[in-house]
C-alpha positions as CSV (number, residue, x, y, z in Angstrom):
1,X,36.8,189.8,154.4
2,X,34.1,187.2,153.5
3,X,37.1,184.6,153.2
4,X,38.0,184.9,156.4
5,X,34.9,184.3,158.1
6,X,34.0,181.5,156.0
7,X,37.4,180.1,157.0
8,X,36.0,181.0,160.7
9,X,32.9,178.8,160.5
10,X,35.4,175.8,158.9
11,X,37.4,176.1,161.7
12,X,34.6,176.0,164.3
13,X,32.8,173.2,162.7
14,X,36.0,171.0,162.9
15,X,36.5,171.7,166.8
16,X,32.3,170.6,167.4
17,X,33.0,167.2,165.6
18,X,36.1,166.6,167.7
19,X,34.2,166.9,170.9
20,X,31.6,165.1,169.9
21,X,34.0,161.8,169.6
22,X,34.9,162.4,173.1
23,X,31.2,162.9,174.5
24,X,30.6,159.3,172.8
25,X,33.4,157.4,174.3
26,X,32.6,158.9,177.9
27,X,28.8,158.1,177.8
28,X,29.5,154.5,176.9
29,X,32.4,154.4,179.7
30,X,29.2,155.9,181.7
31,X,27.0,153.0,180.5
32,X,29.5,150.4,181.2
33,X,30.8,151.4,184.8
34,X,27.0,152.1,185.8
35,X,26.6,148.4,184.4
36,X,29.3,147.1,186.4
37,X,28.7,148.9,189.8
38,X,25.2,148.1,190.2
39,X,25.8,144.4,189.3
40,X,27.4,143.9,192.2
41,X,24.8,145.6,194.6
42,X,23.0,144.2,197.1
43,X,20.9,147.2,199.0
44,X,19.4,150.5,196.9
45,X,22.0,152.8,198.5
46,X,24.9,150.9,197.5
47,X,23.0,151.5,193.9
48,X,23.2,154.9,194.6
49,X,26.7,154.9,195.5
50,X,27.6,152.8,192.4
51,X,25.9,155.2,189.8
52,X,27.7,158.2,191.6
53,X,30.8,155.9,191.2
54,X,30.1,155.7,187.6
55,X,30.0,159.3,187.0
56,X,33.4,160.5,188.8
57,X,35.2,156.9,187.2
58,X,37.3,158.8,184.9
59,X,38.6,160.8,187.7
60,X,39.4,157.8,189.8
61,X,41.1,156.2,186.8
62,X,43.7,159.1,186.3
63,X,44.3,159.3,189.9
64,X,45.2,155.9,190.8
65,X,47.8,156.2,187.2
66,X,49.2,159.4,188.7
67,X,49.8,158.1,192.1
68,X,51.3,154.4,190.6
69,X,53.6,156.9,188.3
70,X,54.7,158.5,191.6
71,X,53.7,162.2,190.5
């Protein structure tokens, strides 16, 4: 019995490390699109509009693939 719920705790410590790659890897994408939309600015709400951009850019990303893959 004690086995198995050390084996429990492995198991979830392995899955919180693997997320935590993918948290990184977003928040710089995050860093580098906010970088890039507001760049290229020239009023405060088009600032506004290119942070929200930076947020959802993922989700832009895999729909354009999808729709160039003809899915």
């Amino acid at each position: 019995m004690n086995e198995e719920k050390n084996y429990d705790c492995k198991n979830r410590n392995y899955h919180h490390q693997a997320n935590a790659s993918g948290g990184a890897v977003y928040g710089l994408g995050l860093i580098g699109a906010a970088i890039y939309f507001i760049s290229h600015v020239t009023t405060f709400w088009l600032g506004v509009l290119g942070f929200l951009k930076a947020i959802v850019w993922p989700a832009i990303l895999v729909y354009y693939a999808l729709r160039s893959l003809g899915v």
